[in-house]
N, C-alpha and C positions, 0 to 999 in steps of 0.2 A: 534654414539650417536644422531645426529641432524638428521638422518633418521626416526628415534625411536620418538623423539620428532614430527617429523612435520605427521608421520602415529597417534601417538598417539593426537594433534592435529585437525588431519583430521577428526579421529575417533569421537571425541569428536563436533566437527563443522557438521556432518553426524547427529549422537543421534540427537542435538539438532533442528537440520532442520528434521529429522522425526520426533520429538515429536510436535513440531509446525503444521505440515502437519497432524498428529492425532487428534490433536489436535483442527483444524478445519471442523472435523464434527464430532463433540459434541459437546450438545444443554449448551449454557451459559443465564447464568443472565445479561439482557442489564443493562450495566452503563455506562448511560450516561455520566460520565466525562472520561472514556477511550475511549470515543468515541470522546472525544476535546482531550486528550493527545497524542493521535498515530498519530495525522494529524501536531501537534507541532513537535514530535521528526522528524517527514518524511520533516517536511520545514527547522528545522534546517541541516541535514543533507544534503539535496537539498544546501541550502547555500552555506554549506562546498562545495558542489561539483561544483557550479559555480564558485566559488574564481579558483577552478583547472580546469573549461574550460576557464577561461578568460589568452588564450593564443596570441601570435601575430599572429597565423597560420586565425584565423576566427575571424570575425568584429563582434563589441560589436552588433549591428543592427541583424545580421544575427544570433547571440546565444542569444536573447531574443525573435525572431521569431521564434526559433528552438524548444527552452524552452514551449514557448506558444503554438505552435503546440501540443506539447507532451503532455501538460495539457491540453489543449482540449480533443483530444482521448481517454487521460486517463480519462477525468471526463466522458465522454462516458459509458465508459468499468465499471466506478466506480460505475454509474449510475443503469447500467444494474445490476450488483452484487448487489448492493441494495435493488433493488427490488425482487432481483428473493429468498431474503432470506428468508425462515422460518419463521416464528414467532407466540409465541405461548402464550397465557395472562391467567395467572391462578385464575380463576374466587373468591377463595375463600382469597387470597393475595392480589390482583392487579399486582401480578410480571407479569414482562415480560421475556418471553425467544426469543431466537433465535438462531434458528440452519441452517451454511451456508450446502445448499446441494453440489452434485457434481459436478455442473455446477460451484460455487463458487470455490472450493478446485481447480478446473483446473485453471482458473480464478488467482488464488490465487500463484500456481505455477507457471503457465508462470509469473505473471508481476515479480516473484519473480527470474525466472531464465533470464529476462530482466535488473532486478536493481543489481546482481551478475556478468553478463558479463560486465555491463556499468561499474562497481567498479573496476574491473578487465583491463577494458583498460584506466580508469583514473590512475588505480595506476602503467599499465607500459606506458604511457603516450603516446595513442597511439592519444590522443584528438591532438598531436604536430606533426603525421604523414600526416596527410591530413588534409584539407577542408571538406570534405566529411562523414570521419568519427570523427572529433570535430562535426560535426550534427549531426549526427546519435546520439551518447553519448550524445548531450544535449538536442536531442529529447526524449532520454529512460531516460532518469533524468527529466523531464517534463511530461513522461508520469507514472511513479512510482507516483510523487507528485501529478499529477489532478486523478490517480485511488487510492489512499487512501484517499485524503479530500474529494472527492467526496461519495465514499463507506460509511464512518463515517458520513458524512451528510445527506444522503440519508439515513440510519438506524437511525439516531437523529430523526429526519423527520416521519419516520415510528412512531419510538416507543413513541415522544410527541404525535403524532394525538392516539395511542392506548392507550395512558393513558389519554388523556383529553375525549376519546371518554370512558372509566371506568368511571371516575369522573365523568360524565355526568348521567352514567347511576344509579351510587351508590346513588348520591345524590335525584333519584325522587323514 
């Protein structure tokens, strides 16, 4: 019975990470307040996940340098996504669109099968086997958080300048 449940589980955790993975290359309507919401839920759960490296194995010093590294890189990586997105303004609306291409969706799956491993050795607590790897895990926890705030800021960023640069235009 508990085989059945965790295949049926698995199954269900699979749909949903391919419909997400579809799901990002097709063209959306930018809203802007999903673009502050995804960077809140990725910091609280960041959180959550520092409370779980703050172990005695690695100094508070060395897993807030860890952390900060990873968010660097990641705001990097978030950066680059940002830019390289789509974006398309329909002249007779003012809407904006935006469609991540394939360099995005890859982009998109690696940091994604980055913040899956890291989950995965938080929850069998490998952050308490080494030094080494509690860094590793609070640098891919730092790099998840600086490549989604950065990514949503960087499209914030876009799509204010392509609506003040409409408004600009509508009005003369």
């Amino acid at each position: 019975m508990s085989t059945t449940l965790n295949l049926g589980t698995l199954a269900l955790i699979a749909a949903g990470v391919i419909f997400v993975i579809v799901r990002q290359f097709r063209e959306k309507q930018a809203k802007p307040l999903m673009l502050a919401i995804v960077p809140l839920l990725v910091a609280y759960h960041t959180y959550l996940s520092i409370q779980e490296l703050a172990s005695p194995i690695i100094s508070p010093s060395l897993m807030v340098s860890s952390l900060v590294t990873g968010a660097l890189l990641g705001a990097l990586l978030g950066f680059f996504r940002g830019n390289v997105t789509r974006m398309r303004l329909d002249n007779e609306t003012g809407t904006i669109y935006y469609c991540p291409g394939v360099a995005n969706g890859l982009f998109w799956f690696g940091m994604l099968v980055i913040k899956v491993l890291a989950g995965v050795g938080l929850y069998l607590r490998l952050d308490r086997a080494s030094t080494s790897t509690a860094v590793l895990l609070a640098i891919a926890t730092g790099l998840f958080l600086g490549y989604v705030c950065m990514t949503c800021a960087t499209l914030y960023w876009r799509i204010s300048n392509i609506s003040s640069h409409y408004k600009s235009l509508a009005s003369k």
